[in-house]
N, C-alpha and C positions, 0 to 999 in steps of 0.2 A: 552514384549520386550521393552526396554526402546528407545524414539529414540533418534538418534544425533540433535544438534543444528541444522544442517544441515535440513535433514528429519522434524524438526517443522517450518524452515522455511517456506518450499514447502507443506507442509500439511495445514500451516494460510491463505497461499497464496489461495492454491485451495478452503480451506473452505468459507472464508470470498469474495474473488473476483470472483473467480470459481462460488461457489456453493450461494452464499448471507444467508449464515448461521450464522447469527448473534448469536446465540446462543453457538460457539464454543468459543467468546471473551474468556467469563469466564476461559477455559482450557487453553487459548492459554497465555493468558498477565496478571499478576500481576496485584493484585489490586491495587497498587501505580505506575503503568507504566505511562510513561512521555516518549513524544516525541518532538526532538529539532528539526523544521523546518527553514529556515533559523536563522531569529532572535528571533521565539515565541520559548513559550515551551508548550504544550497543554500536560493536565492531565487526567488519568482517562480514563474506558474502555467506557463511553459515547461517548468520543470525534473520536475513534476507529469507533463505530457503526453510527455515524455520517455521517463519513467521507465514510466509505462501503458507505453506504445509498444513499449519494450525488452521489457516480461515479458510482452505479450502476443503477442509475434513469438518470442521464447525457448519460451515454453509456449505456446503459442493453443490448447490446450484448458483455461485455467487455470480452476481452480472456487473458490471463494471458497466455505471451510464456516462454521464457526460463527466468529459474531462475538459476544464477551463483554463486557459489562460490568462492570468491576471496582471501580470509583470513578468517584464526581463526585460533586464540590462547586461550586458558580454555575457558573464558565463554563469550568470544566477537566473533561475525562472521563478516563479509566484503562481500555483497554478492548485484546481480545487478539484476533486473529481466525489462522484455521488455511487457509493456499493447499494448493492441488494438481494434480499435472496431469505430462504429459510434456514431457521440457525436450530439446525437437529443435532450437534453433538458438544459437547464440552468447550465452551472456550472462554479464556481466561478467572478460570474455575467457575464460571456460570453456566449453570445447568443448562443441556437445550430446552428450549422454552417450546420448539413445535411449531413458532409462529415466523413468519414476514418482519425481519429488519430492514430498513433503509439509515444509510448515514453517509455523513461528509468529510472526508480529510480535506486537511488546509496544509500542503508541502509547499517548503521552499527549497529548490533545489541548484546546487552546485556542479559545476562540471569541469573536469580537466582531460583535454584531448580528447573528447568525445564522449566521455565516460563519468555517470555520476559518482560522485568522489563523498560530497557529503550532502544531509536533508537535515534537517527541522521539521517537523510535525506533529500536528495537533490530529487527533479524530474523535469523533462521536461512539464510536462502536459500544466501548464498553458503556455507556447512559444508555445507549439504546437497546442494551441486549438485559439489562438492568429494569430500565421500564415494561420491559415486554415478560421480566421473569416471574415467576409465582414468589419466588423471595421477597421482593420489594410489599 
């Protein structure tokens, strides 16, 4: 059964954040996939397993709540999902703070032949690991 844009969103999600199966990259994102983060653009399914890597060694109890779908049209999706968890180890040079994050990505995603190709995204994380640090 083929699935919907949809249904690979929530299955990358569970693979990759869920479960730390780094090995599902390959099925899941195009070998030229690019992601636009604010102003960068980072390339490449390295940067993918990187980034797993970071926030599940920062939070490794991290949960993955609800994932939304907001739009889609042919092969774009619009969709928001909610993380959470304790941030005990270093992430994006912010101290672990010890405490309970929650935050929300806002992706927008692309797809070709099955596979995400490129995203857009916005997240909360780093404000949120910011309000929660002794630094602030």
């Amino acid at each position: 059964m083929n699935k919907s844009n949809e249904e690979r969103i929530k299955f990358a999600n569970d693979e990759l954040f869920g479960k730390g199966n780094l090995d599902a990259v390959d099925q899941i994102f195009a070998p030229d996939y690019i992601v636009h983060a604010g102003n960068k653009d980072y390339k490449g399914h390295e940067i993918i397993k990187k980034f797993v890597g970071q926030i599940r060694t920062a939070i490794p109890g991290i949960c993955v709540g609800k994932v939304t779908l907001l739009t889609q049209a042919d092969d774009m999706i619009t969709w928001q999902r909610t993380f959470s968890g304790k941030h005990i180890e270093n992430m994006m040079g912010i101290p672990p703070t010890g405490k309970k994050v929650q935050w929300q990505d806002m992706v927008v995603t692309r797809f070709e032949e099955g596979k995400i190709v490129e995203e857009w995204t916005v997240s909360e994380l780093a404000g949120q690991l910011l309000l929660k640090s002794p630094l602030v």
